[in-house]
C-alpha positions in Angstrom: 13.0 16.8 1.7 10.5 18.8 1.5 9.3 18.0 -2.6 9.3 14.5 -1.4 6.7 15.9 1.8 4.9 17.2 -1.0 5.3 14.5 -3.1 3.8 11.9 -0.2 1.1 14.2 1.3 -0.2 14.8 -2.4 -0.7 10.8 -2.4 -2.8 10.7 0.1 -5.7 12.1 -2.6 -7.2 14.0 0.3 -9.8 16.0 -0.7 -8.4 19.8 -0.4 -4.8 18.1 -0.4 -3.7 20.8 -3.4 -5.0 23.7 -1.2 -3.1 23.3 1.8 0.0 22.7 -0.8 -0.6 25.8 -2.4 -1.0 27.8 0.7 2.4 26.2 2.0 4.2 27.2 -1.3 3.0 30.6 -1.0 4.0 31.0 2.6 7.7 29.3 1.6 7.7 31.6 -1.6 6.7 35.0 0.0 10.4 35.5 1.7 9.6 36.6 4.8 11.2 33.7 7.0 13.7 31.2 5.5 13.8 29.4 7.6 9.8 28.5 7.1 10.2 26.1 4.6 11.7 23.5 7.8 9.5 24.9 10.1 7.1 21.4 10.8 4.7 23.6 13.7 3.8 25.9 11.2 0.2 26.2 10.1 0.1 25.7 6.6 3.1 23.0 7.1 1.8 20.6 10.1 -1.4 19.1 8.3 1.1 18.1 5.1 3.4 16.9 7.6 0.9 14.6 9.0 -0.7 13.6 6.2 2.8 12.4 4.4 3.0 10.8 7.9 -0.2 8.7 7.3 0.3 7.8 4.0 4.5 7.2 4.6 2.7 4.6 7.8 0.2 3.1 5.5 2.9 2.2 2.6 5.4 0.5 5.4 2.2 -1.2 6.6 1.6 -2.7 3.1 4.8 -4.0 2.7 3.3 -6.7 5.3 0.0 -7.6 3.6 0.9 -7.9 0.0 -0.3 -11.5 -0.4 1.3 -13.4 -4.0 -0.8 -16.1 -5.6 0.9 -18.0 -8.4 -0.6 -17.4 -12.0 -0.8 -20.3 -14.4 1.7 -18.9 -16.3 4.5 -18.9 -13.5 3.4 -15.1 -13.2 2.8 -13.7 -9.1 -0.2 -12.4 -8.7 -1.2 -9.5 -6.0 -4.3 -7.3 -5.2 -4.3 -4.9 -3.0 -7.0 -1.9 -2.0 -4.4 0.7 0.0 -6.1 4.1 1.8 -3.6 6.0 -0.1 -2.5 5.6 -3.9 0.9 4.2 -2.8 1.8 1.9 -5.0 4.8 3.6 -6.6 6.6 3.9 -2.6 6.4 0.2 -2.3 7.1 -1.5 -5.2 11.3 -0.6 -5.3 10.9 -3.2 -2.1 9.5 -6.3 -4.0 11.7 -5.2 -7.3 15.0 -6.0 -4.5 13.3 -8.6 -3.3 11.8 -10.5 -6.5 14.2 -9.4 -8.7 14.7 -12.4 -10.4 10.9 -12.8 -10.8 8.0 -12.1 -12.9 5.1 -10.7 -10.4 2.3 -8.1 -10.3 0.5 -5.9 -7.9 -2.8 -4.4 -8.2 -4.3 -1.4 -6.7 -7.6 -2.1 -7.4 -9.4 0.6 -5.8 -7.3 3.0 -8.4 -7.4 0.7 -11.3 -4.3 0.4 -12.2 -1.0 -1.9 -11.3 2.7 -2.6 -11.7 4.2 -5.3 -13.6 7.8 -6.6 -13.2 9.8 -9.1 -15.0 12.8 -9.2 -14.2 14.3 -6.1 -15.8 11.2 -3.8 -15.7 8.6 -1.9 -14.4 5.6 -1.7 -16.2 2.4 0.5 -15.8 -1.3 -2.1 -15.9 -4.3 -1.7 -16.4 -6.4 -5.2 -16.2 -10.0 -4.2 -17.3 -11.6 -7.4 -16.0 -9.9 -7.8 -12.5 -12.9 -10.4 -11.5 -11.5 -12.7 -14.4 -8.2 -12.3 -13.8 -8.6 -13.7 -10.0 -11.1 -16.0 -10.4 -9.0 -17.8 -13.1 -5.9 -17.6 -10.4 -7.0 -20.6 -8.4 -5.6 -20.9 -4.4 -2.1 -22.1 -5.3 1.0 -23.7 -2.3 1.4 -19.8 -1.6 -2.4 -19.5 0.0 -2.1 -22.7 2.0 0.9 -22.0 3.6 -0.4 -18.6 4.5 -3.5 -20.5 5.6 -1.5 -23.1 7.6 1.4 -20.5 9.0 -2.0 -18.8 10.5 -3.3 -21.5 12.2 -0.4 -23.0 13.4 0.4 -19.6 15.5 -3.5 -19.5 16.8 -4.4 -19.5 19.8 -7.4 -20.1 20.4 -7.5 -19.0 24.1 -5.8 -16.2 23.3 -8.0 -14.8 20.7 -8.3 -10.8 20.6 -10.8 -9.7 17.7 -10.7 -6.0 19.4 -7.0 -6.5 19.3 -6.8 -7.7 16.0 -8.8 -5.2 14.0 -6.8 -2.4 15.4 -3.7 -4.0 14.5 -5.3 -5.2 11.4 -7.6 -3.0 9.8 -11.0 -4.9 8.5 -10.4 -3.3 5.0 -7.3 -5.1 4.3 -8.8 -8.2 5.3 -10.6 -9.0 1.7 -6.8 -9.8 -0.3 -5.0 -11.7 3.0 -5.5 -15.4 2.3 -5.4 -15.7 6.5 -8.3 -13.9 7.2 -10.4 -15.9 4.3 -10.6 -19.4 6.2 -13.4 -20.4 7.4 -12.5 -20.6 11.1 -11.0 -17.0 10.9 
């Protein structure tokens, strides 16, 4: 449990992220309490705790807002731009859910992806990203995100305060939703 805290809090590329590790590690590694090492109040402990917290909150988030366009080669095609490099935590969900596809995701604020086909994960890199989506024209995917969006409006019921706290803004740019016009 707590290498995986580690694990997830060191994700979150916080600035000063490896210091407050190191200063857990040498508070778990000095001896004095054994039972420190579960202790979540502690000081060195608490901030890792809620960091893993936010970045463990922001990869179950995702799982909702990765958006698939169809490639022209059969291939599904998603971008995403996550706080937190957490591509790695959510990709075993799409692998059980696609597994009998061939599909993509790509952190593009990192600059790097994950390629699946089937059998395999692969590491990508894609050094012209704009190309790559440009060429991906809107496909049946979009429009029924497009239409699934409008048929639940309501227009008398619209919240925008609402909506961008339950919806960031930065995650607006890859949903297909949030691109129409109206929206």
């Amino acid at each position: 449990d707590i290498l995986e805290l580690l694990h997830v809090a060191f994700r979150s590329e916080e600035e000063g992220i490896e210091m407050k590790i190191l200063a857990y590690l040498r508070k778990v590694f000095d001896g004095k309490d054994p039972k420190y090492a579960k202790n979540p109040t502690s000081d060195e402990m608490l901030p890792l705790f809620m960091t893993a917290r936010a970045v463990r909150h922001e990869a179950g988030g995702m799982l909702g807002l990765v958006r698939f366009s169809k490639t022209s080669d059969g291939t599904y095609f998603a971008e995403i731009e996550p706080k937190y490099d957490i591509l790695d935590m959510i990709v075993g969900h799409f692998r059980g859910r696609f597994a009998n596809e061939k599909w993509a995701i790509y952190d593009s604020k990192r600059g790097y992806g994950v390629y699946y086909a089937g059998h395999q994960l692969a590491e990508i890199t894609i050094p012209n990203l704009v190309a790559v989506t440009k060429a991906t024209p809107p496909d049946e995917m979009v429009r029924l995100w497009q239409d699934y969006y409008k048929s639940i409006a309501i227009k008398e019921r619209e919240n925008p305060k609402l909506l961008r706290r339950c919806l960031p803004v930065r995650y607006w740019n890859h949903l297909p939703e949030r691109q129409m016009s109206s929206c």
